[in-house]
C-alpha positions as CSV (number, residue, x, y, z in Angstrom):
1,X,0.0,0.0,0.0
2,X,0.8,3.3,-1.0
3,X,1.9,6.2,1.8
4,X,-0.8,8.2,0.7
5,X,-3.4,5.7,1.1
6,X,-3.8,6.2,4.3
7,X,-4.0,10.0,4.4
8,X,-6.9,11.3,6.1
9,X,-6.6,14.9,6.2
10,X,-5.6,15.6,3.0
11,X,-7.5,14.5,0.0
12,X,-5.7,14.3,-3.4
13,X,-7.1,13.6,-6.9
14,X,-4.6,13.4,-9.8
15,X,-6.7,13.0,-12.4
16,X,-5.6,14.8,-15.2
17,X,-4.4,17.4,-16.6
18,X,-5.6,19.4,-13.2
19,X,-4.8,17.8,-9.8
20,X,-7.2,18.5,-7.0
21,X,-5.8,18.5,-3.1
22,X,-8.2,19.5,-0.5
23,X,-7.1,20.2,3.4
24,X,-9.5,18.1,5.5
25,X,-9.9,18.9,8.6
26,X,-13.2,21.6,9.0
27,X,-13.9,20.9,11.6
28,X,-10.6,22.4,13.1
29,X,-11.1,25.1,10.1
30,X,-8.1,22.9,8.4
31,X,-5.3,24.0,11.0
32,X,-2.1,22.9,10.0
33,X,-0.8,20.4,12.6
34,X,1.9,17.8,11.8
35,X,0.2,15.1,10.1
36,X,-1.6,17.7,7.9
37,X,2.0,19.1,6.8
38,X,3.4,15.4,6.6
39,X,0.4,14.5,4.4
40,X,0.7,18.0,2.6
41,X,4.6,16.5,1.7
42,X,2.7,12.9,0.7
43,X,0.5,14.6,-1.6
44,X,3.2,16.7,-3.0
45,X,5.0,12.9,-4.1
46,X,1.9,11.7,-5.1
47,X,1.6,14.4,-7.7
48,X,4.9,14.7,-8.7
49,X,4.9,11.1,-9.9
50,X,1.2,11.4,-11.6
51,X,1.0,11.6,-15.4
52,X,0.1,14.2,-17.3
53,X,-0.6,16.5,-14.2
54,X,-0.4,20.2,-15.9
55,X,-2.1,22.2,-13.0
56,X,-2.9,21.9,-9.1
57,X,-5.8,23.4,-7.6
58,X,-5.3,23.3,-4.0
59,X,-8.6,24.3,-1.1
60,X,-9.7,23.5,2.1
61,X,-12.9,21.5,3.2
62,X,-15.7,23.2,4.8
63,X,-17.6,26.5,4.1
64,X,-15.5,28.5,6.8
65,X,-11.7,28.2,6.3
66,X,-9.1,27.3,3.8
67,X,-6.4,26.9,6.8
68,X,-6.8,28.8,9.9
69,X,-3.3,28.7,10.8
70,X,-0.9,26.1,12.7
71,X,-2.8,24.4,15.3
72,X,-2.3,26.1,18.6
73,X,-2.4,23.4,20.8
74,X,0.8,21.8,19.3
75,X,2.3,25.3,19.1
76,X,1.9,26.2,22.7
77,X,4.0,22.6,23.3
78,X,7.1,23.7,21.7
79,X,10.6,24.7,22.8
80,X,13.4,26.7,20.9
81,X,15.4,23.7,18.8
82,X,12.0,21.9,18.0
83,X,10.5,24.9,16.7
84,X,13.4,25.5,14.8
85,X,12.9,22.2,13.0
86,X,9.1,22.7,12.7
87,X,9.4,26.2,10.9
88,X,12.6,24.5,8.6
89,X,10.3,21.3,7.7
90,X,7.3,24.1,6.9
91,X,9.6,26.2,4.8
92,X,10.6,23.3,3.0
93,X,6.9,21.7,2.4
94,X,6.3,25.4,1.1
95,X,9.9,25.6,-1.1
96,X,8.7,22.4,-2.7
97,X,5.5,23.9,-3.6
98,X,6.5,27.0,-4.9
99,X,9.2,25.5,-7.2
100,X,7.0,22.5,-8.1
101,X,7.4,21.5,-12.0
102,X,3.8,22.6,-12.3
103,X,1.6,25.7,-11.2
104,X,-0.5,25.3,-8.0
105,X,-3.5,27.5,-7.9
106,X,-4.7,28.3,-3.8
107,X,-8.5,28.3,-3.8
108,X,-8.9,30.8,-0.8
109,X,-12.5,29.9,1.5
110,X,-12.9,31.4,4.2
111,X,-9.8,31.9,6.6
112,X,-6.7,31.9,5.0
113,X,-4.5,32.7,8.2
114,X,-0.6,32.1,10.0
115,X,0.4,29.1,8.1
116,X,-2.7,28.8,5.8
117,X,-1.8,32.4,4.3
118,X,1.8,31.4,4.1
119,X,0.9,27.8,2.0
120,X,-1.5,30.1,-0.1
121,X,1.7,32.2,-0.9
122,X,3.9,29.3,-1.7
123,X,1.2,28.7,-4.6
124,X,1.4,30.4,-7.7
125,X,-1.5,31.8,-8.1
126,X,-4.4,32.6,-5.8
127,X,-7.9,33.0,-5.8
128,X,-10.2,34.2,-3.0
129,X,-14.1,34.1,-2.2
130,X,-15.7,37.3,-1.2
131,X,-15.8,35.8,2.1
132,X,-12.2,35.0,2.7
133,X,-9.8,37.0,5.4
134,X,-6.1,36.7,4.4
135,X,-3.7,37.3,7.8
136,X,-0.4,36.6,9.3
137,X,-1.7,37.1,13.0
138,X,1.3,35.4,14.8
139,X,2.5,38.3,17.0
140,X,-0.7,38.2,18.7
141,X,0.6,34.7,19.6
142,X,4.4,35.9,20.6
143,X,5.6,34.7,17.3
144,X,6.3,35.4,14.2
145,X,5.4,33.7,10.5
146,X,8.0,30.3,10.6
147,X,6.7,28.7,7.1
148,X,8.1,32.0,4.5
149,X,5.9,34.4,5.2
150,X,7.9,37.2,6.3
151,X,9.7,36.3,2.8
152,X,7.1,35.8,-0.2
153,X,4.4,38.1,1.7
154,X,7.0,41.2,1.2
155,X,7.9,39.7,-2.2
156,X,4.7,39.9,-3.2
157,X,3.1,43.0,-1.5
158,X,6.2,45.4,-1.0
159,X,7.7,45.6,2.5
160,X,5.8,48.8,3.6
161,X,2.3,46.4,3.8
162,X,3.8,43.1,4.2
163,X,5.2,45.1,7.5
164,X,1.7,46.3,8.5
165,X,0.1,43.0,8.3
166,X,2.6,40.8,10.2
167,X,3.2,43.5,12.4
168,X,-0.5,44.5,13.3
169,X,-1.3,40.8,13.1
170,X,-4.9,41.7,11.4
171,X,-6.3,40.1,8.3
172,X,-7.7,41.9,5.5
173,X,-10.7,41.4,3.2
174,X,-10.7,39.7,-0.1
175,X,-10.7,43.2,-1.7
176,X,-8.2,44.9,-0.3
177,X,-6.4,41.5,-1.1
178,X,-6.9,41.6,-4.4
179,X,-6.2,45.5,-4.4
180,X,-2.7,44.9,-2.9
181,X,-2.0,41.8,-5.5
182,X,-2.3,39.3,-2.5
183,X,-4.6,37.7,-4.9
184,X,-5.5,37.7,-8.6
185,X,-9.2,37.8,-8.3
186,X,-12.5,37.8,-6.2
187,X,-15.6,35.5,-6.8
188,X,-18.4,34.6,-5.1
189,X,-18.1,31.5,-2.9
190,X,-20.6,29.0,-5.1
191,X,-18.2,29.7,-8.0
192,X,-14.7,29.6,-6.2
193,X,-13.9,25.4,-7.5
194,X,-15.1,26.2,-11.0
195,X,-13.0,29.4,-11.2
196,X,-9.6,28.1,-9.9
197,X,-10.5,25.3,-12.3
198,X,-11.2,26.9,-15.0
199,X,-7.7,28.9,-14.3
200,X,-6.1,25.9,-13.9
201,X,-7.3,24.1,-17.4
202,X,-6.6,27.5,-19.2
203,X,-2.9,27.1,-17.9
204,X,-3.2,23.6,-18.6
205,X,-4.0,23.8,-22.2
206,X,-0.3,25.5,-22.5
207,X,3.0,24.2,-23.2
208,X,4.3,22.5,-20.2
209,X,7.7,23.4,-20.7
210,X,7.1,26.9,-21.9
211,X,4.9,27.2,-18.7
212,X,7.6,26.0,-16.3
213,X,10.7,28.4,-17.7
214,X,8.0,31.5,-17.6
215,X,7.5,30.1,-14.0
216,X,10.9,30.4,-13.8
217,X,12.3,33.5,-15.2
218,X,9.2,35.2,-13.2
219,X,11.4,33.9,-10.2
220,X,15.0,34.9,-11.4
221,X,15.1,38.1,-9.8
222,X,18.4,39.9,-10.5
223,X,19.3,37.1,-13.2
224,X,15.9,37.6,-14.7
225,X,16.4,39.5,-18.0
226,X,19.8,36.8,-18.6
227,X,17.5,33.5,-17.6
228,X,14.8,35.0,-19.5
229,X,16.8,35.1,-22.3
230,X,18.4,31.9,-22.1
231,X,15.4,30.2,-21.5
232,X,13.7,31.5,-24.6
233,X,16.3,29.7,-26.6
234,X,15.4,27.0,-25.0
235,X,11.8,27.1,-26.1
236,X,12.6,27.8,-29.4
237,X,14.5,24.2,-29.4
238,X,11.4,22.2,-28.2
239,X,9.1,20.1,-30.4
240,X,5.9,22.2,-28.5
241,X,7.4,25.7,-30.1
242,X,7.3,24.2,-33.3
243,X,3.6,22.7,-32.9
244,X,2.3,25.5,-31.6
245,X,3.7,28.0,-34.2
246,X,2.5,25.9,-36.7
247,X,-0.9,25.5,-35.2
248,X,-0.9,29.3,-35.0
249,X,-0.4,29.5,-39.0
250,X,-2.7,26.1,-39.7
251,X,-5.2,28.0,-38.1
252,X,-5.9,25.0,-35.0
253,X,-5.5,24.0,-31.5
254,X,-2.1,23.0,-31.2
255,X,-1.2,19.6,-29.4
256,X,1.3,20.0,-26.7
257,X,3.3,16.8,-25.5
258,X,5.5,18.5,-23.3
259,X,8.7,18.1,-25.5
């Protein structure tokens, strides 16, 4: 039997091209304790050995949260070196994520807070409900973001807000999210799935290997305009540029094969 066969609170469906994983654990408003972040890193496998997987879509159970943070009750247990080793396992779950050979799209119900906001940033993309409150509220905890969110949430935000929210510890609104670029759009909460999905097949529907090099020339920071151009060249060497050009001037859908 497979690892992942036994997971419990996290569901994963790699049918393709989109993957589906889905935090399970509403009733805790999908806190992030231990075996949620070891099953988190199961799934992750799980994916990465799955066929033909183009796109993730990642949510959280329930009507009321898409992760509500770490779970306090295993927080308030620990002591300086096994913290240490929490927040380094977290960052790596998230690393792995983030540099993952496909896109993962963060589905945002609900609470998005402390660790929940910092897996949502790990994704590439992120869409919220009209409902959902985004936060890093750890200093009202004594702490501060362990998983990379003092990292990507400045990356993404600009330091001047990503200081305001950690520091003040209060979550914002879906619109001021998406006003800030926390997220790239707002539905309502009945179409939140189909949305991320239909993101996720549009992506999909790409050239895998043109989609991973954007991905990552997006990320090269002060290399960027170098890896940019270096991985153009690439593209123009793959069996994809060629179909899709030719598709272009053929006047069809191109098929992509990832080569």
């Amino acid at each position: 039997m497979a690892p992942w066969d036994q997971m419990q609170l996290v569901q994963v469906d790699t049918t393709p091209p989109v993957a589906h994983v889905t935090l399970n654990r509403p009733d805790k408003l999908n806190a992030l304790n231990r075996t949620m972040m070891r099953e988190l890193t199961l799934a992750w496998g799980k994916i990465l050995q799955a066929k033909d997987v183009r796109a993730v879509v990642l949510t959280g159970a329930g009507e009321r949260a898409f992760a509500a943070g770490a779970d306090i009750a295993e927080l308030a247990e620990l002591d300086a070196a096994t913290a240490q080793a929490l927040s380094k396992n977290g960052n790596d779950l998230m690393s792995g994520i983030e540099r993952f050979a496909v896109p993962w799209i963060a589905a945002i119900n609900g609470f998005a807070l402390g660790g929940g906001l910092e897996l949502a940033l790990a994704c590439t993309l992120r869409i919220a409900s009209e409902n959902a409150r985004l936060g890093q509220p750890e200093v009202k905890l004594g702490l501060i973001p362990g998983y990379g969110g003092t990292q990507r949430l400045t990356r993404l935000i600009g330091p001047a807000r990503a200081q305001e929210m950690i520091l003040t510890g209060e979550p914002i609104t879906a619109q001021e999210a998406l006003r800030i670029g926390l997220v790239s759009r707002v539905v309502p909460r009945a179409e939140l799935l189909a949305a991320a999905d239909a993101l996720a097949a549009q992506i999909a529907a790409n050239a895998p290997l043109a989609v991973r090099w954007a991905r990552q020339a997006v990320a090269g920071g002060d290399a960027g305009p170098e890896l940019e151009s270096s991985l153009f060249g690439l593209c123009c060497a793959t069996a994809d540029m060629k179909e899709g050009t030719r598709a272009f001037i053929e006047k069809r859908v191109p098929a992509f094969q990832g080569k």
